[in-house]
C-alpha positions as a printed NumPy array, in Angstrom:
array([[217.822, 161.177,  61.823],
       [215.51 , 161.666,  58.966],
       [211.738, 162.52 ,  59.518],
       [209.034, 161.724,  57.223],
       [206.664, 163.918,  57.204],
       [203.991, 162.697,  54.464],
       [200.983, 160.701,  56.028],
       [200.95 , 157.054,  55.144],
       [196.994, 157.868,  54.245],
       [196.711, 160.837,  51.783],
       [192.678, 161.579,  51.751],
       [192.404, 163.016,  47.855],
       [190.503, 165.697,  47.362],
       [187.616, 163.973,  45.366],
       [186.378, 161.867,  48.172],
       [184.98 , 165.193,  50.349],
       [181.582, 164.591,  48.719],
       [181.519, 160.977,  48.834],
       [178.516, 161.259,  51.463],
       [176.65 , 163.356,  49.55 ],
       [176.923, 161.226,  46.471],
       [175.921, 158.275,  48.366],
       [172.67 , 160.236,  49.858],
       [171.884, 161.214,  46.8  ],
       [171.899, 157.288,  45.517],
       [169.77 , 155.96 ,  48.805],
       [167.105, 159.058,  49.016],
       [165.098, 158.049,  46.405],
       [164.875, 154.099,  47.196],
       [164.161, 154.782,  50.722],
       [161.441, 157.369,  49.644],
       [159.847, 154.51 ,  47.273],
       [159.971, 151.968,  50.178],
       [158.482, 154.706,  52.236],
       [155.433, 155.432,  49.964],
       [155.054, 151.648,  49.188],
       [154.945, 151.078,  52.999],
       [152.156, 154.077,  53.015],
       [150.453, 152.59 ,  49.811],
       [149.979, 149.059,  51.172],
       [148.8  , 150.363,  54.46 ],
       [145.705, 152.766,  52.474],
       [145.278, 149.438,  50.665],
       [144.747, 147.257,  53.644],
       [142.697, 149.934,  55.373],
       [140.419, 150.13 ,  52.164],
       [140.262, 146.136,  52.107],
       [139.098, 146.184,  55.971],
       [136.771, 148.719,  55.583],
       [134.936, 146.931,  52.659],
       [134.503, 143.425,  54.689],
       [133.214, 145.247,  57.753],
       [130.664, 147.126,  55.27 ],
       [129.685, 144.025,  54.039],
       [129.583, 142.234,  57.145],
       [127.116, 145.4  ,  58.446],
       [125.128, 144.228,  55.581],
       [125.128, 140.334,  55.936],
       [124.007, 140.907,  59.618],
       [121.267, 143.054,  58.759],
       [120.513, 140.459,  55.694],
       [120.391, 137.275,  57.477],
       [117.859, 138.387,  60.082],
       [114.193, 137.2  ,  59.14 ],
       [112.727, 140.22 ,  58.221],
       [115.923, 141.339,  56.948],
       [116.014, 139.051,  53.765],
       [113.277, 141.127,  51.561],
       [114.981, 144.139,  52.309],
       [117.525, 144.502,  50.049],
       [117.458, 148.617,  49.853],
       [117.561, 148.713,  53.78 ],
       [120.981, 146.35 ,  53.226],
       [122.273, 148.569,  50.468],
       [121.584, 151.611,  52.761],
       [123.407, 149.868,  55.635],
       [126.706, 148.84 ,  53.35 ],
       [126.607, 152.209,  51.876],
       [126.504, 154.131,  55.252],
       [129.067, 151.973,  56.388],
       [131.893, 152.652,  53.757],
       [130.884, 156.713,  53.911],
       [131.77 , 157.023,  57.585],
       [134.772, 154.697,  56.701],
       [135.811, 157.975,  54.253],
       [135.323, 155.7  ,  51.066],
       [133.54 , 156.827,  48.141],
       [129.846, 154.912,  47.285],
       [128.701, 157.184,  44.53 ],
       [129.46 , 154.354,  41.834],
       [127.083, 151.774,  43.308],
       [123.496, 152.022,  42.381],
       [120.091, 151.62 ,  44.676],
       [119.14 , 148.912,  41.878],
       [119.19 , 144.92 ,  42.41 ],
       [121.479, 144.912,  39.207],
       [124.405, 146.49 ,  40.353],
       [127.783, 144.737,  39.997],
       [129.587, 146.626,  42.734],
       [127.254, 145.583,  45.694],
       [125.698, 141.957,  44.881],
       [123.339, 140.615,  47.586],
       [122.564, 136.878,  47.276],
       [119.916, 135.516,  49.644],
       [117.246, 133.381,  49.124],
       [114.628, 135.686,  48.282],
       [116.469, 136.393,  44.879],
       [118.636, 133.384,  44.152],
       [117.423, 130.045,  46.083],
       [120.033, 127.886,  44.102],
       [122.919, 129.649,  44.997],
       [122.056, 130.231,  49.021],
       [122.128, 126.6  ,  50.141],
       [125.33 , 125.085,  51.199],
       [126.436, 121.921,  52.625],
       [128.115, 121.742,  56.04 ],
       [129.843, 118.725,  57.197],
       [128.781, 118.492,  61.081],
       [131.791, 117.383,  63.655],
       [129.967, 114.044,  64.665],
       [129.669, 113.171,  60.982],
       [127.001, 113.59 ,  58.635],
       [126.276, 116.97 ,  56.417],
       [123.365, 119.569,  57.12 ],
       [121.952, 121.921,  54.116],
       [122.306, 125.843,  55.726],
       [120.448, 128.765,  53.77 ],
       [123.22 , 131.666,  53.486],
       [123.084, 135.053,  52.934],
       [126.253, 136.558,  50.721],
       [127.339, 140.209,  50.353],
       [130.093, 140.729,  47.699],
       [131.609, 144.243,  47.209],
       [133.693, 145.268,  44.745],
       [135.185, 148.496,  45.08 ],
       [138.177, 150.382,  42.447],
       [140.703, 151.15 ,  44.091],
       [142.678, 154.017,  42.827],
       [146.517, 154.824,  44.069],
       [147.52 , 157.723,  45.236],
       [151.382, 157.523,  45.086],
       [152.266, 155.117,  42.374],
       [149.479, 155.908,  40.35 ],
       [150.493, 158.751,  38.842],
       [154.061, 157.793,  39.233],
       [153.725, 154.97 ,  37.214],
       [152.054, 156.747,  34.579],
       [155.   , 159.346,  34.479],
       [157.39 , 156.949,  34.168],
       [155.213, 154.534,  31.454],
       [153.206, 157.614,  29.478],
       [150.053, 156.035,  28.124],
       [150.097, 153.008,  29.742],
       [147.336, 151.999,  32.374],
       [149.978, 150.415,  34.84 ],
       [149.54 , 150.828,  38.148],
       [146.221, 152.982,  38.052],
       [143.685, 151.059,  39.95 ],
       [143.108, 147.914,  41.358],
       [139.621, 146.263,  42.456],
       [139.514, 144.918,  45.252],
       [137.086, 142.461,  45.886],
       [135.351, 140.768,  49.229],
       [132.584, 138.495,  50.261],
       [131.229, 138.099,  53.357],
       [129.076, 134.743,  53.479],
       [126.406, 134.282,  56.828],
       [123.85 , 131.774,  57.642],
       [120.118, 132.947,  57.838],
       [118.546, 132.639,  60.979],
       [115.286, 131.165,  61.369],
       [112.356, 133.001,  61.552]])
């Protein structure tokens, strides 16, 4: 009787770093969906933090004596994104800023009445108060990735990100 001793599987000698190879193809996709998992989450974070400033500021806005003080609103929206870790130095103290817009009827009486259909029927006029933020946005992974990849392109730099937090006055 004959034996055969060759396997029926010879294993060649090139597949030993097969792993390695295939690591080395997966690492940097799972890195990217890692960082775009972190990037959307600062994003989201950043988004929140800017409608609960400007919610800070509607409440303080629609009270009576709240409505002629648009510095002590500023002030409040302001104070609210620093201890949220955000920057504020780019919006101004003045009523002309395009970062921080505060529309109440003290400064625009057209555009703080709106019409609310009432659940019997029938539609009431309600004085509003609106706090709009607008706040750049700048990333902090693909950013600068994207600008590797694309020299001298402004793809993926910054975003705005914009909110608008809308409250009825209450009466005096």
């Amino acid at each position: 009787m004959k034996w055969n001793l060759e396997p029926k599987f010879i294993r060649l000698a090139s597949e030993k770093g097969a792993e390695l190879v295939e690591f080395a193809i997966i690492l940097p996709l799972l890195l990217v969906l890692i960082a775009g998992i972190w990037e959307f989450g600062a994003v989201y974070r950043t988004y929140q933090a800017l409608t609960n400033g400007a919610r800070e500021g509607a409440r303080l806005a629609v009270l009576p004596q709240g409505v002629n003080q648009m510095e002590a609103v500023r002030r409040r929206v302001k104070n609210y994104l620093t201890k949220s870790n955000l920057q504020t130095s780019f919006i101004s103290d003045t009523a002309n800023d395009s970062y921080l817009v505060i529309d109440n009827p003290a400064n625009n009486s057209a555009g703080t009445t709106v019409t609310v259909t009432l659940p019997g029927g029938g539609t009431a006029l309600v004085s509003v108060t609106r706090v709009s933020i607008a706040y750049p946005y700048n990333f902090v992974i693909f950013g600068p990735v994207m600008k590797l990849l694309l020299p001298g392109t402004s793809t993926g730099g910054s975003i705005t990100l914009r909110t608008t937090v809308t409250m009825e006055n209450q009466a005096s």
